[in-house]
Structure formats: C-alpha cells, structure tokens
C-alpha positions as CSV (number, residue, x, y, z in Angstrom):
1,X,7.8,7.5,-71.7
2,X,7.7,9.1,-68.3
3,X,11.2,9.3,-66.1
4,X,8.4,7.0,-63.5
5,X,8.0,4.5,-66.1
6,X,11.6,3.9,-66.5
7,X,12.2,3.4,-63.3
8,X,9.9,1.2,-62.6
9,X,10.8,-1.4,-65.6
10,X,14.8,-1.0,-64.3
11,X,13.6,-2.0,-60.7
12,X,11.6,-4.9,-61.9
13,X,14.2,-6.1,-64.1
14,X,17.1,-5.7,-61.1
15,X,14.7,-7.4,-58.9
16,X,14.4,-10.5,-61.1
17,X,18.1,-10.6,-61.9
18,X,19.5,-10.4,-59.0
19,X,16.8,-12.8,-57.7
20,X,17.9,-15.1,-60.0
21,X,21.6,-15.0,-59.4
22,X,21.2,-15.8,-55.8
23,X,18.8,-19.0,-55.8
24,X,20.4,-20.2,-58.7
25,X,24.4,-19.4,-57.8
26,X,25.0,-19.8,-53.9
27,X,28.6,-19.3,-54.1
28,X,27.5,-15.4,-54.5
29,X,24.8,-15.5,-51.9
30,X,27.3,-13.7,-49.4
31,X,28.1,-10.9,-51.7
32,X,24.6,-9.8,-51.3
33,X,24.4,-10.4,-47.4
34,X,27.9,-9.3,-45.7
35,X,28.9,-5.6,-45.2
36,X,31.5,-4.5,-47.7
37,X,30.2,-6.8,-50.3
38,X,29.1,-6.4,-53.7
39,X,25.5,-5.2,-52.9
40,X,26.3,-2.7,-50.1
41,X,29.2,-1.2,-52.1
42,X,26.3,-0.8,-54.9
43,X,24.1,1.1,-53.0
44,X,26.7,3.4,-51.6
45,X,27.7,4.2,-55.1
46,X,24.2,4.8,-56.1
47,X,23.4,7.3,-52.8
48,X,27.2,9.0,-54.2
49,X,26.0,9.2,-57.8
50,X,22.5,10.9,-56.2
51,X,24.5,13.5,-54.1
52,X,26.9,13.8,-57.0
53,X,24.2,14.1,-60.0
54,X,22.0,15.8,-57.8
55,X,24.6,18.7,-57.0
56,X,25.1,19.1,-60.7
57,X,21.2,19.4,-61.2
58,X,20.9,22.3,-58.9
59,X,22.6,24.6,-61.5
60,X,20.1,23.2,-64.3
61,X,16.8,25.2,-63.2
62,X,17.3,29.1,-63.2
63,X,14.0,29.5,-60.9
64,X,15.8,29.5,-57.1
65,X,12.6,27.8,-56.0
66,X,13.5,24.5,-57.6
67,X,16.9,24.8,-56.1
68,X,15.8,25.3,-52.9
69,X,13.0,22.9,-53.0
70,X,15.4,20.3,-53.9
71,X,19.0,20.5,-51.8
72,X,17.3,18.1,-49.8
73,X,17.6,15.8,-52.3
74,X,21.5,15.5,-52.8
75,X,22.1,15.4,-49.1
76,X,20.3,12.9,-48.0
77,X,21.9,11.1,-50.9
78,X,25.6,11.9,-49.4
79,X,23.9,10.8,-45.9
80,X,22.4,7.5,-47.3
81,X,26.3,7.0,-48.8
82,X,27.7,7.6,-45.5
83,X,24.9,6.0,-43.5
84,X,26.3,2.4,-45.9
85,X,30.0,3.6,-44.7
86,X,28.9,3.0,-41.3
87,X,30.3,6.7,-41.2
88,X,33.7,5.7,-41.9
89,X,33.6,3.1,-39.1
90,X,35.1,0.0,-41.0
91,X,37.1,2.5,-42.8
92,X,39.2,4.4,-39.6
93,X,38.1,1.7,-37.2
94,X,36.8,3.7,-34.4
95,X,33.8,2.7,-32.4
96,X,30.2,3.6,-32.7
97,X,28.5,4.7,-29.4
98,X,26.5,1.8,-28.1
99,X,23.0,2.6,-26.2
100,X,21.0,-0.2,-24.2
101,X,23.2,-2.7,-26.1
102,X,22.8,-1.5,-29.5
103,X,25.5,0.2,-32.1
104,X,24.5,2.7,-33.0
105,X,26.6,3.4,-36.7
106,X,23.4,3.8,-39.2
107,X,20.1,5.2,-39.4
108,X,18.3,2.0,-39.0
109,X,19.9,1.3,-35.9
110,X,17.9,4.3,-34.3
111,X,15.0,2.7,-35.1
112,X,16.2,-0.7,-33.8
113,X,16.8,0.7,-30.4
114,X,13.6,2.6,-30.3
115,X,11.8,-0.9,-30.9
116,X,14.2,-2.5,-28.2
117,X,13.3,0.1,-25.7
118,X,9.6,-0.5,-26.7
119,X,9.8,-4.6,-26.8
120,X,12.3,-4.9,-23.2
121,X,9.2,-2.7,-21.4
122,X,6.7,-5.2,-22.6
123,X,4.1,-6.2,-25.7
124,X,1.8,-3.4,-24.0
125,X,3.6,-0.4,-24.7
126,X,4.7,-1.4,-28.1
127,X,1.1,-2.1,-28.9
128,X,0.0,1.6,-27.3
129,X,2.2,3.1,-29.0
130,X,1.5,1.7,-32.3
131,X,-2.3,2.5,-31.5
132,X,-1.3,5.5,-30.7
133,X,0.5,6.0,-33.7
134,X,-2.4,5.0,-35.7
135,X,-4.7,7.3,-33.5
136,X,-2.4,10.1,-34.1
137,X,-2.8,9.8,-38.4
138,X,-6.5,8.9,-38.3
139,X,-6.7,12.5,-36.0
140,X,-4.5,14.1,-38.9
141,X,-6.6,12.8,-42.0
142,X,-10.3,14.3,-40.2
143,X,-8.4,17.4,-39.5
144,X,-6.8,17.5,-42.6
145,X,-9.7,16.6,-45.5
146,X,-7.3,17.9,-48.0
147,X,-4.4,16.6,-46.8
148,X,-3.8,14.2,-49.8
149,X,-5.1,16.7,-52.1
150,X,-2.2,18.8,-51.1
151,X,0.4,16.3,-51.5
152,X,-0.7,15.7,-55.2
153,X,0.0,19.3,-55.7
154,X,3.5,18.9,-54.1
155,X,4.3,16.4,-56.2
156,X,3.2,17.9,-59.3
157,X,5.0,20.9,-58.9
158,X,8.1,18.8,-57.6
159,X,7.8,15.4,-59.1
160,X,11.3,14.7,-58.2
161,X,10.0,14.0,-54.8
162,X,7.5,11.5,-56.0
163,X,11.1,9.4,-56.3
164,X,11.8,10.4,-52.8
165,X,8.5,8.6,-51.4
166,X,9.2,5.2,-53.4
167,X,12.6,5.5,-51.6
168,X,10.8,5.9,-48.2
169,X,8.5,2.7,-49.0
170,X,11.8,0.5,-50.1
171,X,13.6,2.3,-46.8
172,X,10.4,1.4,-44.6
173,X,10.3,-2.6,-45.9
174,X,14.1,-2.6,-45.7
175,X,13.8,-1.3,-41.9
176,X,11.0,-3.9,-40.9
177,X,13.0,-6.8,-42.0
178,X,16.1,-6.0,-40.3
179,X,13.5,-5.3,-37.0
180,X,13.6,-9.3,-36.9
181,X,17.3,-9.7,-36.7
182,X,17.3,-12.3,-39.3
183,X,20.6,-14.2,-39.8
184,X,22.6,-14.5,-41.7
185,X,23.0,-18.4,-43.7
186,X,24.1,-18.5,-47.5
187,X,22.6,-22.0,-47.7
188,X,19.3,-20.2,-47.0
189,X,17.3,-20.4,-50.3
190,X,16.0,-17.2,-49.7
191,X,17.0,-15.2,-46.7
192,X,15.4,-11.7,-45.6
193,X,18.7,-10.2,-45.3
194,X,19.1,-10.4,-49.0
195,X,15.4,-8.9,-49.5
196,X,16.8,-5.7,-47.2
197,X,19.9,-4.9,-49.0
198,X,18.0,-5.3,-52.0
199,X,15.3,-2.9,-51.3
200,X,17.8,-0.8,-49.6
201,X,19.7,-0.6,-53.1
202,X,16.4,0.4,-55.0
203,X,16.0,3.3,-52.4
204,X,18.8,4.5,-53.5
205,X,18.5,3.9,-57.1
206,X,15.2,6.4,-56.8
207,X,17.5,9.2,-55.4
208,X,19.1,8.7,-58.0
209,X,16.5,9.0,-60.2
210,X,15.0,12.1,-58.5
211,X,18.5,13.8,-59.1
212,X,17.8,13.4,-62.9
213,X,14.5,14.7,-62.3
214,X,15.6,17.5,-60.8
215,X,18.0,18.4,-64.0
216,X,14.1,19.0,-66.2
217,X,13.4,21.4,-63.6
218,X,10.6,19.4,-62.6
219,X,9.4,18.2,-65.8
220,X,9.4,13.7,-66.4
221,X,8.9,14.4,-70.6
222,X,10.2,16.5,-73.4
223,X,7.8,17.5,-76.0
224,X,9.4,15.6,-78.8
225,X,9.5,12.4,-78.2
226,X,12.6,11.6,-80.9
227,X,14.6,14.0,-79.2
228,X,13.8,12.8,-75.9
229,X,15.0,8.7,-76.6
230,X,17.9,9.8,-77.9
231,X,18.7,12.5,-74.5
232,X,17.7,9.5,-72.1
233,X,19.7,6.8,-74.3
234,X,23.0,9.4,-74.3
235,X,22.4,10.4,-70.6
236,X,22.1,6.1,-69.2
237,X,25.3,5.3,-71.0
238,X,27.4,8.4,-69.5
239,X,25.6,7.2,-65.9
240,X,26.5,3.7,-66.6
241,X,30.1,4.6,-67.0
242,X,30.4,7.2,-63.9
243,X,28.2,5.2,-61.9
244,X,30.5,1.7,-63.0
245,X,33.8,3.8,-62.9
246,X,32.8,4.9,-59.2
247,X,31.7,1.4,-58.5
248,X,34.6,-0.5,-59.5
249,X,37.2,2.5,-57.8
250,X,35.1,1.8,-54.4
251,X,35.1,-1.8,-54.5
252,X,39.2,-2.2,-55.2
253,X,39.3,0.2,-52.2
254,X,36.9,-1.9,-49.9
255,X,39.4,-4.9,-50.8
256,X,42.6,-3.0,-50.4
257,X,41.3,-2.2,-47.0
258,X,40.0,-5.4,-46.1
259,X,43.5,-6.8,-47.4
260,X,45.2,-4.6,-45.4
261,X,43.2,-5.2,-42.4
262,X,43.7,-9.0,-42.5
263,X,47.5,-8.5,-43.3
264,X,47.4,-6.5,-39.6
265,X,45.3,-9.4,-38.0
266,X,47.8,-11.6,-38.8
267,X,50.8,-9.7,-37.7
268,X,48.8,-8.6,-34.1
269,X,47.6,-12.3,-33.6
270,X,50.9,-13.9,-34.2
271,X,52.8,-11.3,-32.1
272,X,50.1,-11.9,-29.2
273,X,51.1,-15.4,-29.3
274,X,54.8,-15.2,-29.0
275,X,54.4,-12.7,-26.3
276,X,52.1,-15.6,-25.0
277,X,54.6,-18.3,-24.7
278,X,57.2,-16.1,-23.5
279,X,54.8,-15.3,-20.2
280,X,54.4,-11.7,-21.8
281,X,50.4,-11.5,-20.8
282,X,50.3,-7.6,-20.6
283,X,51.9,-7.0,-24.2
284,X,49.7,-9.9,-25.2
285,X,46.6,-8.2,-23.8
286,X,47.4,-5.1,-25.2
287,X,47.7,-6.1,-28.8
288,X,44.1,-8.5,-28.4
289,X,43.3,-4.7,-27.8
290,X,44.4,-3.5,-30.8
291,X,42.4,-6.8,-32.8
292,X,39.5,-5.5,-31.4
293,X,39.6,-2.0,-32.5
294,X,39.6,-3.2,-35.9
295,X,36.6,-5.2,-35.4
296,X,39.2,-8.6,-35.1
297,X,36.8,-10.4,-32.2
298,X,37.6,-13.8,-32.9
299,X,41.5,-12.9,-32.3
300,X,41.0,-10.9,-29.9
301,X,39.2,-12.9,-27.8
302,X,40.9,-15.9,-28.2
303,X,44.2,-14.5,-27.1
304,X,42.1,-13.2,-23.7
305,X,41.4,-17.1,-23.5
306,X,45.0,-17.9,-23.8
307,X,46.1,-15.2,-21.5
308,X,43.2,-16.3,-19.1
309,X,44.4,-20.3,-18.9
310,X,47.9,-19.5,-18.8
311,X,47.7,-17.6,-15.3
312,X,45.2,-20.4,-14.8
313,X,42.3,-18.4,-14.3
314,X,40.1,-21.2,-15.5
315,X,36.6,-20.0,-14.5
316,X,37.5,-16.8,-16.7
317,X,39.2,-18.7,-19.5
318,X,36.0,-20.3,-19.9
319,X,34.0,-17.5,-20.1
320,X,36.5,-16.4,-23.5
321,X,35.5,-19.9,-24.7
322,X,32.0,-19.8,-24.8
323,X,32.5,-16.2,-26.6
324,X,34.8,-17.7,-28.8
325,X,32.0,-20.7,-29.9
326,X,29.3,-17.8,-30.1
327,X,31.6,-16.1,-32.4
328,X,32.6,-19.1,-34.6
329,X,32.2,-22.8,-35.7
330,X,35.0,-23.1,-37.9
331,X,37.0,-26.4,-38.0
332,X,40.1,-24.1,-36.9
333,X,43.0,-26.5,-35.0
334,X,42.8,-23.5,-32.2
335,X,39.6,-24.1,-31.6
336,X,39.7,-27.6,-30.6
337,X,41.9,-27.1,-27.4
338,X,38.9,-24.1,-26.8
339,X,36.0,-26.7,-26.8
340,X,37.9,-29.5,-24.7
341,X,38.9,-26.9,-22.1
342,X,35.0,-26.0,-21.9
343,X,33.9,-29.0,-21.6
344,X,35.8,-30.1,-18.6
345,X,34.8,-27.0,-16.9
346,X,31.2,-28.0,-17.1
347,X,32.3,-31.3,-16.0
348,X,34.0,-30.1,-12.9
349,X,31.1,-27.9,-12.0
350,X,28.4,-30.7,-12.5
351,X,27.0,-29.4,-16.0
352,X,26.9,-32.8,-17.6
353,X,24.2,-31.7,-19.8
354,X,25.9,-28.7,-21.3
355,X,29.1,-31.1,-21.6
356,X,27.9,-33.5,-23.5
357,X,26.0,-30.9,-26.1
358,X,29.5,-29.2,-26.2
359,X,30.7,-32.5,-26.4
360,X,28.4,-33.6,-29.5
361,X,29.0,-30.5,-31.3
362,X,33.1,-30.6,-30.7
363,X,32.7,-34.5,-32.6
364,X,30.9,-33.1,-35.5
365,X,33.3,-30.6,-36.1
366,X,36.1,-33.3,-35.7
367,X,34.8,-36.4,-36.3
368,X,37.7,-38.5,-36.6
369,X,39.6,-37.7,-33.9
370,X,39.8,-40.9,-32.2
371,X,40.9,-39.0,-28.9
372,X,38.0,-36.8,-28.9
373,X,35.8,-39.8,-29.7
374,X,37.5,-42.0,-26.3
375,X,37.2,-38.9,-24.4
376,X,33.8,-38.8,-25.0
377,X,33.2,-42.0,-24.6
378,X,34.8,-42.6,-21.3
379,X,32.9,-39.3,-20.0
380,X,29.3,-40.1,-21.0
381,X,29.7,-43.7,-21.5
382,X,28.8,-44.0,-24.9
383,X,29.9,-42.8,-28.7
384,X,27.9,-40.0,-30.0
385,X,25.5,-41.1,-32.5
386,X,26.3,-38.5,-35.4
387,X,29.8,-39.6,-34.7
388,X,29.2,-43.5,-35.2
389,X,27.1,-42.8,-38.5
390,X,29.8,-41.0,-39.6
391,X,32.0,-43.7,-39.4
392,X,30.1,-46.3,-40.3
C-alpha cells in the first residue's frame, strides 16, 4: 500500500467524522469555526509536526539532492504554523498592518485584498484579468507541449511533492470560500466556514505526509511488504503521540492565554468605569485603549460611548452605539441603555424608520420589559408585533 493510498483513506475518513460531529452535535459547531479553537489549533499542530518531521527527514537521504530538493518542504510547514498563529498576533497582541481596509495577518488575506482591489474597480477588471489569467496558461500549455510530461517526471523523482500539490488544491478551495466572507452562525447546518478550516486542516495533514515521504528518500513502498506494515503501524502510533502530545501542550496554552486575556478585560473594563463615574474620561480613554490592543472591541468601545455621553457629546456617543450593536446582540444589561440612547437620537433627527427597527429589535432582545414596551408604544403608537406574540 502506497504512502498516497493512505492518505487518502485518512482524509476521507476525517472528512466524514468530523462531518458528522458537527451536523449531529451543534454545541461543538464553534470549535470548528472560531480562531483558537479546536480545529485551527489542529492544523497549526499538523503544519509544526511537518516542519518538525520534515527537518528530521532531511538527515534520512545521504544524496544532497533530495535534501535540497526538499527544504522547501519543512518551511512552508513552519510558515503554514505561523500563518494559523496569525504570526503571533493573538499571542503578543500587536496589530497587523491594514491595506485598503483589510488585515493583513495571514496568507489568505493577500489574496483577499488582491480580489478587493479587483472587485472595488469594477466586475470588468476582475473578469480581464481572470481572462487574462486564463489567456496566460492556455499561451503556456502551446508553448510548453511537454509541460505536463515534465511535471510527471518531477514528481517521480520527488513524490513527496505530489503531497505538496493536494495541499495546494485543499489551500486553493479553502481560499475561494473565505473570498465570500461567509459568516459565521453555529445554528447553520452546514456553514462554509467549517468546509475552509477543514480543507485547510487536510493541507496541512499532506505536508505532513510529504515530510514522511521525504524520510524514504523519495520512495512511497518498501520491497517487503511485512516489513513495511509493521514500519508504518510503529511510525502512526509514535506520530499519534507527538502529534497528540503537541496538540494537547498548544491547546492548554491557547486557553491559558485566552484565560489570561479575559482576566485583563475584566480588570481594564471595570477600572474604565470607575474612572468613569468619578469624571476621570482621559484615564478612562486610555485604558478603552489598552482593551483594544488586545482585540477587546466590545469594551473598548463601549467605554468610548460612555465617555462620549458623559461630556454629552450625543451625536458621537451614538456613533459608539451603532458600533457597539454591529459588534454584538447579546442580552447584556449594558446594552440596553446603548439601544434606548440610539433610538432617541434617530428620533430627534427625524429617523423614525431606523427608530422603530432599533426599536423592534431592542423588544426582542427584552421582551418583557414593560418600560421598553410603553416607550415604544407611546413613540410609534402601537406594540410591536413580535413583542405581543410573545406575550400572548
């Protein structure tokens, strides 16, 4: 059995599995989708295990060819690993340059501003420059009769990289779907977001697989073929273990620092407060600051709208408000006094429409408040509808 056949029955049986887990279990529907979670950490341990594994390949094949046919190999492994990291951005909370409006802390989101660029300026260009792209290979493939020829050579002579290509196709697919900015909703019976972590976690399980390859010097088989189930079955239980021992050391240290983190959020947001009652607004400011360099935006900008109606800078506190509701829908008692405050600003400016959206949407989240519900009344002249089913 071939190192490709393998392969292919693992990613077909990870596939179903995990498949299976999340229509059937919701409650772990946003381990798969959010950052940090279990299916990110997964593939950041598998690009580590390639770089690692692959490393430790290099000194396998005495022929310096093969090792420097292959050092590719192992660091794009440690740059896929880094690439999940965000580049440590989560980690030492700094900020990733931004360009045209996008943040640029992974790979992808190169590609996500080159499609921007191409979509702000207009369905014509992108379409050239797909036909152009298209052009451009057609050109290639006359020029180049051979051109496939050769890369069957290649990957006979390195089959390793046959791995690397499956990667690309996973990598491509995974790329595509995150294009479309889907969002992310774990009630969602089957969301794209969880098809491009998933394919982003099987291009990374065939580095990892190209980095065994690369320990044969090339080769998939071994002549005897008892000799050869009993290498593969000792070499998937000591990869199990590192590979589980590095997985379960990464995630405790994705929750220490998330722990940590929300330990700090707490201690900033409740100090901000204080310094907000006691007419402090610059200290205040300066620690919603400090929320938002550790990626805290709800905090931070709710403290901005506190700051903001306290000098009574009501246009601007507004503005924070309609951030805040972008940024959350939470039944939070904060956020109450955020959606009233909005709503009589669009009352006051003759937004009666956008009021009584707000309006409907504040009732849902609090639907027996019997103040919100006279309020509403006496400013539209009747009881939301959701409102009075819900009672009824």
């Amino acid at each position: 059995m071939k190192l490709f056949r393998i392969y292919a029955y693992a990613v077909i049986f990870n596939l179903s599995i995990f498949s299976l887990i999340y229509i059937f279990f919701p409650e772990t529907r946003l381990s798969f989708l959010r950052e940090d979670q279990f299916m990110e950490n997964l593939t950041a341990v598998l690009f580590f295990s390639s770089f690692l594994f692959g490393i430790g390949s290099l000194a396998r094949p005495k022929e310096k060819k093969y090792r420097m046919a292959y050092i590719a190999i192992p660091l794009v492994g440690l740059i896929g690993f880094l690439d999940e990291l965000s580049y440590g951005e989560r980690i030492f909370y700094f900020t990733a340059p931004e360009i045209f409006g996008v943040d640029i802390d992974a790979f992808h989101d190169v590609v996500n501003l080159i499609f921007k660029i191409l979509t702000d300026s207009g369905s014509y260009l992108l379409y050239v420059s797909v036909f152009a792209f298209c052009t451009a290979l057609f050109l290639i493939g006359l020029k180049y009769r051979r051109f496939f020829d050769r890369v069957q050579e290649i990957l006979k002579a390195y089959p390793a990289y046959g791995f690397v290509l499956i990667s690309m196709g996973f990598i491509f697919v995974a790329i595509t779907i995150d294009l479309f900015d889907p969002s992310i909703d774990r009630h969602q019976v089957f969301s794209p977001v969880f098809l491009e972590e998933l394919f982003e976690m099987n291009a990374a399980f065939a580095f990892l697989f190209a980095s065994f390859t690369i320990a044969h010097k090339g080769q998939t088989t071994v002549a005897d073929k008892r000799l050869y189930y009993r290498k593969i079955i000792w070499q998937a239980a000591g990869i199990v273990v590192v590979i589980s021992g590095l997985f379960f050391f990464y995630q405790n240290l994705m929750v220490n620092l998330e722990n940590k983190r929300l330990v700090l959020i707490k201690r900033l947001f409740t100090e901000a407060e204080k310094y907000v009652d006691k007419g402090k607004f610059d200290l205040a400011l300066n620690k919603a600051d400090e929320m938002q360099r550790i990626f805290e935006e709800f905090g931070s900008l709710y403290i901005r709208y506190l700051v903001s109606k306290s000098r009574g800078h009501i246009k601007q506190a507004s503005e924070y408000a309609e951030e805040i509701i972008k940024v959350t829908n939470s039944k939070n008692a904060r956020l109450k006094d955020v959606h009233v405050t909005l709503i009589v600003y669009y009352l006051k400016k003759d937004r009666k429409k956008e009021a009584e959206q707000l309006g409907m949407r504040t009732l849902i989240l609090w639907p027996d408040d019997k103040g919100l519900q006279n309020a509403f009344k006496g400013a539209f002249g009747y009881l939301s509808p959701s409102v009075s089913s819900h009672s009824r």
